[in-house]
Each structure stands twice: as C-alpha cells, then as structure tokens.
C-alpha positions in Angstrom: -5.5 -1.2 37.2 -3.5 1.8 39.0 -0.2 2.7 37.1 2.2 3.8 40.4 5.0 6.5 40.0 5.2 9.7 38.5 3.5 9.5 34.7 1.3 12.9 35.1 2.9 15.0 32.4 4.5 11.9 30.4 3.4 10.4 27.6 3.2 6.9 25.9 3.1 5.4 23.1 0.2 2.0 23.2 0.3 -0.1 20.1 -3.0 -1.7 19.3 -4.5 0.7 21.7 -7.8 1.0 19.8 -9.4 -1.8 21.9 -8.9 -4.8 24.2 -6.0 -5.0 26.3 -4.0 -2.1 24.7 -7.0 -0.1 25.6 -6.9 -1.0 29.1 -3.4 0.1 29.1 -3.9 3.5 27.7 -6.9 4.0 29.5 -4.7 3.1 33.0 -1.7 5.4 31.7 -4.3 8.0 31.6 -5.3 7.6 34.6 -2.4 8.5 36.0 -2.3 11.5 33.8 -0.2 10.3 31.4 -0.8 12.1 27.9 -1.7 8.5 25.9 -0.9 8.2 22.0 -2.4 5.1 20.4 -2.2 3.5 17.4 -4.0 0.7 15.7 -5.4 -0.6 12.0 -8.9 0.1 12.5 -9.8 3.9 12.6 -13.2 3.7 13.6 -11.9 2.3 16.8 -9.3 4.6 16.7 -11.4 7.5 17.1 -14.0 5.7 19.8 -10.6 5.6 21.7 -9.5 8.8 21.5 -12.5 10.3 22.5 -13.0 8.1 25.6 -9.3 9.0 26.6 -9.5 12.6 26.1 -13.1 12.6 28.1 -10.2 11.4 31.4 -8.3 15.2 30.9 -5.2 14.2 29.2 -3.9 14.8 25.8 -4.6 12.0 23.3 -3.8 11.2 20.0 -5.0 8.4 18.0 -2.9 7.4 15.0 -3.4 4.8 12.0 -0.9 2.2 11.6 0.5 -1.4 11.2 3.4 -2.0 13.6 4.9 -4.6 11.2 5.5 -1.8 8.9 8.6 0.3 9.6 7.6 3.4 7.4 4.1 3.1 9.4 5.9 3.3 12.8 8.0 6.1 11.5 5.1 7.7 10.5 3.4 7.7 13.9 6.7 8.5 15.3 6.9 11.6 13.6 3.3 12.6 14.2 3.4 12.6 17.8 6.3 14.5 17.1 5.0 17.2 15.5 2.1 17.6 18.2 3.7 17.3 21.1 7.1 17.9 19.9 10.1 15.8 20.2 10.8 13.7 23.1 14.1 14.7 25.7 14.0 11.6 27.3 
C-alpha cells in the first residue's frame, strides 16, 4: 500500500497498531517516512511492532492503551509528547 504526499518527517498516531490492519497502516506511514506511534492493549505485540517499524528507519514508539479510556488516550498523548515533543500542527 503506498501512502502519496509529503509524510517524511511527520508523524502519526495508529490505534490498534499492534497487529492486523492498524499494522498495515503504520507499517505504510512508515514507509513513506513518516515517524509511526502506535498504540494497542497487548504489549507483547506492541513491542514485535515497534521493532519491525523501527527496523524501516523511522522513529517509532509503541504505547499501551485502551482507546475507550480517556485518561489512557491522554496518557499516550502526552507520551509522544514528551518524546518527540509537542505537535505545531
């Protein structure tokens, strides 16, 4: 899947992005050189992820979480915050 326009530099946000489709999506994003943060329940997943996205040269960061829980979201939020620093756009 090729992801057109200029991400290189960018970075995203994929929910769920530990496996199946949201992996596919991160694993595009990165592609394109877009710096990928994922998040998703299952850590062990998490960090198969992670690895497999930073072996494609881009920043990654894999974060636990449960998007139906706001303080979990904010927590990721803040995270890729504090590591990449706060978004301008």
């Amino acid at each position: 899947m090729a992801v057109q326009g200029g991400l290189a530099g960018k970075r995203a946000l994929v929910a769920g992005g530990s496996h199946g489709i949201g992996l596919a999506i991160a694993r595009a994003l990165a592609g394109a050189g877009c710096n990928v943060a994922i998040c998703s329940r299952s850590k062990s997943r998490l960090d198969a992820a992670e690895a497999a996205l930073r072996r494609m040269n881009v920043e990654a960061l894999a974060l636990p979480a449960d998007v139906l829980d706001p303080d979990s979201i904010r927590d990721v939020t803040d995270a890729i915050d504090r590591v990449w620093g706060a978004s301008t756009s």
